[in-house]
N, C-alpha and C positions, 0 to 999 in steps of 0.2 A: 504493500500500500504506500504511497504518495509522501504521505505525511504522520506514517505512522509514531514515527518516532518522535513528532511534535503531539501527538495526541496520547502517547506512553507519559511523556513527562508532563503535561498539564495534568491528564488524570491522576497520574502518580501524587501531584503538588495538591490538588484538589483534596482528596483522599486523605492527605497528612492535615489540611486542617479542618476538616470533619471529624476524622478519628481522636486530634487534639480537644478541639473544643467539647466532644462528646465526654472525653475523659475527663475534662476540666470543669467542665461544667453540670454533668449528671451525676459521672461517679463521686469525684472527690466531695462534691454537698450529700451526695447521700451515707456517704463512709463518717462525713462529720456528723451527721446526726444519731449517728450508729457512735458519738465521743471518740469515734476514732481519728487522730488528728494525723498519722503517720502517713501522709501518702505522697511523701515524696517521691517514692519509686516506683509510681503508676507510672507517670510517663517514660522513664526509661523501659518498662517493663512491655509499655503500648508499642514503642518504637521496637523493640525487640521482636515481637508479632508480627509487627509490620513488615520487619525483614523476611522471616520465614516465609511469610504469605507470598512476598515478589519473589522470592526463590523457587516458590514451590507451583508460579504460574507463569514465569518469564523466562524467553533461554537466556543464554550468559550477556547477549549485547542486551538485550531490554533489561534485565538484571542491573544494569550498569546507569543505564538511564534514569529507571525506577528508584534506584536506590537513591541518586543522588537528587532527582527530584522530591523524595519525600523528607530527606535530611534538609533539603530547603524549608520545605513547607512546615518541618518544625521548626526549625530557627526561625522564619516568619511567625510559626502562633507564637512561641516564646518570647521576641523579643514587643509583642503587641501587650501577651499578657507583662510581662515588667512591667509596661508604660504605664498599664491598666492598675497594677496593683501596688509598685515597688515607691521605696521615699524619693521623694523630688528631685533626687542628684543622680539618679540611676535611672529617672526615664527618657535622658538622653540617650543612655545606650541600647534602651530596648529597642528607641525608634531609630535606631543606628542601624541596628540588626538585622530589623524587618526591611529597611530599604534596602542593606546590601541583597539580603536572600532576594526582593524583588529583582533587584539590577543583574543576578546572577541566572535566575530563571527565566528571565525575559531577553536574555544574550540569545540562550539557547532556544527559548521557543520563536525567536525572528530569524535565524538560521533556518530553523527547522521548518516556517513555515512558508519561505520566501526563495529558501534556495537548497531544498532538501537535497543535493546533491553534493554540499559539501561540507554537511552536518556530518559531526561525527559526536565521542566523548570529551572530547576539551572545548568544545562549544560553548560548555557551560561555563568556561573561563574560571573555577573555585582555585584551580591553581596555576593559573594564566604563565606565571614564572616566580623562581626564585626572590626577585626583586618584587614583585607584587606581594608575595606572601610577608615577604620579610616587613613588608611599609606598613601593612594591616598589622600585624603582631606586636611592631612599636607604638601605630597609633593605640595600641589598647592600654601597651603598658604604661604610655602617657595617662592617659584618659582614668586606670585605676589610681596609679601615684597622685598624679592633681587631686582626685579626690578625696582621697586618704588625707591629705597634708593640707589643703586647698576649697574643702568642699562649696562652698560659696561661689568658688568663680566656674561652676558647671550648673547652676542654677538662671544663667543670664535668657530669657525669653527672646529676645530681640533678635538677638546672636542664632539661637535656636530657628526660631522662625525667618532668617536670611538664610541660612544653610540649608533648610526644606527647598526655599523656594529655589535656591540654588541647585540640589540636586532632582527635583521634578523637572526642572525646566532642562538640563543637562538630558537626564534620562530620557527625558521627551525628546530633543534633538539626537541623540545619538538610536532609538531605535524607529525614527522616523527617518533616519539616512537609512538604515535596514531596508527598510519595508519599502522604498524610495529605489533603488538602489536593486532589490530583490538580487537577482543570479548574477548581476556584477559587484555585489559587494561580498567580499571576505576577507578571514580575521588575518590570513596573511598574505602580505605584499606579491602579488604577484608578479613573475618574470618575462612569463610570455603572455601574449595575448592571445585569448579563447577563441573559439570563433563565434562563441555570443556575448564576446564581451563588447558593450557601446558604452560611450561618452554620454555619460547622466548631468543635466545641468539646468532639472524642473525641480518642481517640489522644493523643499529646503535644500538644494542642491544651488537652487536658484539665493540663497541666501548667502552663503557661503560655502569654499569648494572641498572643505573634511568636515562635516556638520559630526561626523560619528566620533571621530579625534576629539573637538570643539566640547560637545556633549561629555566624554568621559572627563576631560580636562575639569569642566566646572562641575559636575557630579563628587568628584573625588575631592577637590576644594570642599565643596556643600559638606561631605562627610565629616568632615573636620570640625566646618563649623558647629554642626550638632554636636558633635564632643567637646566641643569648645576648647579644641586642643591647640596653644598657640603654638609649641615648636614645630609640631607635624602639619600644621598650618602651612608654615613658609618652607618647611621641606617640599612638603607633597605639591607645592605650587612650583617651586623651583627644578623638582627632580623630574615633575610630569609636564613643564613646560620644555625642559631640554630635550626628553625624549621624543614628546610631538616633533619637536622641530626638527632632529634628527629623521625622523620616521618620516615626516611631511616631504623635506628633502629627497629624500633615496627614493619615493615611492613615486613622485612629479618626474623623476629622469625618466623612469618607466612609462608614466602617461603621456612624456610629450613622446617617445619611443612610439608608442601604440597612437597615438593620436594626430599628432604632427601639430599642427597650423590653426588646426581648431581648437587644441589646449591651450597652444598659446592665444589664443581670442580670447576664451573664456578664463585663465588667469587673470588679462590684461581687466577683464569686465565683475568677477567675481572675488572677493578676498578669500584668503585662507581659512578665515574665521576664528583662530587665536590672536590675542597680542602680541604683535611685534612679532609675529612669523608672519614670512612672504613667500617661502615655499621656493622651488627651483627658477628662478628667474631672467636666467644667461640670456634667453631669445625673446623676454618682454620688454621693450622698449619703454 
């Protein structure tokens, strides 16, 4: 099937927060009125089942899909309920949580449903690279230390409410260049040119010319500012402006390669859409 593998992982993600809330919300009030307060180990225990169940109805690639879809879809209910339940300085990180699992579900379901030919398991981007993992694991350890020492300065609303808007509006540009974009867009730089590969320059294309680069750039800022984490602040802006610009670079040799005459048009008429990147420029006047 077509798109199976976008409709494996939705329902997989689906499933995780039905099974969640079921547990959250049926079980554990009815175990409390039963005086029983110990349930913390219902949801490891649900996810556990959970597992069994995609093993025991999926072969090993849906397996892989499923599984990583539902490990979303908990990290989504969980970091919703913190927000819902936890003290003031800690429901930044729930809503931290919940939007990374969104951003990392939704990589893979605009692959999966735009260009199912070159979806695979890293789609879902949870371990993108070395360097991505390593940035998330300091922003945390930022984000616990400040509060431990600090708790007040994770309490600021304002700061909160610009980093939402910041990574909606990011997330929304980056999987509106997806779906924009469809069978010529993918997670790596390509060398050669397809034979269905065309020069996209409608839609947010028409706005600027890597709206997907653009998008993750202000997303990953926004995360921050929800943790209201200032050194990972200016890192994550610095380390992810360099590597756009790098990337943006090496990827336009390739498109003026594949395109000629008319990328150079469209450069000349279209910006890049970061600051202070211009992208391969040699032949725009």
């Amino acid at each position: 099937m077509k798109y199976e593998s976008g409709r494996i992982a939705l329902t997989s993600f689906v499933a995780a927060l039905v099974t969640f809330a079921f547990c959250e919300y049926l079980i554990v009030p009815y175990l409390n009125s039963l005086q029983y307060s110990n349930t913390q180990w219902l949801h490891l225990l649900n996810y556990g089942i959970s597992y069994l169940f995609i093993r025991g109805i999926y072969n090993v690639s849906h397996q892989q899909i499923s599984h990583r879809a539902v490990f979303l879809g908990y990290t989504f209910s969980s970091g919703l309920l913190m927000y819902n339940t936890a003290m003031p300085s800690w429901k930044n990180f729930g809503m931290y949580v919940s939007i990374l699992s969104t951003f990392h579900l939704t990589e893979y379901l605009g692959i999966a449903f735009t260009n199912p030919a070159a979806v695979n398991i890293k789609s879902f981007f949870i371990n993108h690279s070395p360097a991505y993992v390593g940035a998330a694991i300091m922003s945390w350890l930022e984000f616990f230390i400040e509060r431990y020492y600090f708790v007040q300065m994770k309490q600021n609303h304002l700061i909160v409410l610009i980093g939402l808007i910041l990574c909606f509006c990011g997330e929304m540009m980056r999987k509106l260049a997806i779906y924009t974009a469809e069978r010529n867009f993918n997670h790596i730089v390509q060398h050669k040119k397809a034979k269905n590969h065309t020069l996209v320059t409608h839609g947010v294309y028409a706005i600027c010319r890597h709206p997907s680069y653009a998008g993750w750039f202000y997303w990953s800022i926004g995360t921050q500012l929800i943790l209201q984490n200032p050194v990972c602040l200016l890192a994550y802006a610095i380390m992810s402006w360099r590597f756009f610009n790098e990337r943006i670079m090496a990827e336009e040799v390739y498109l003026l390669r594949f395109f000629g005459q008319d990328y150079v048009e469209y450069q000349k008429k279209v910006k890049a859409g970061l600051p202070f990147i211009k992208g391969y420029t040699e032949f725009v006047n």
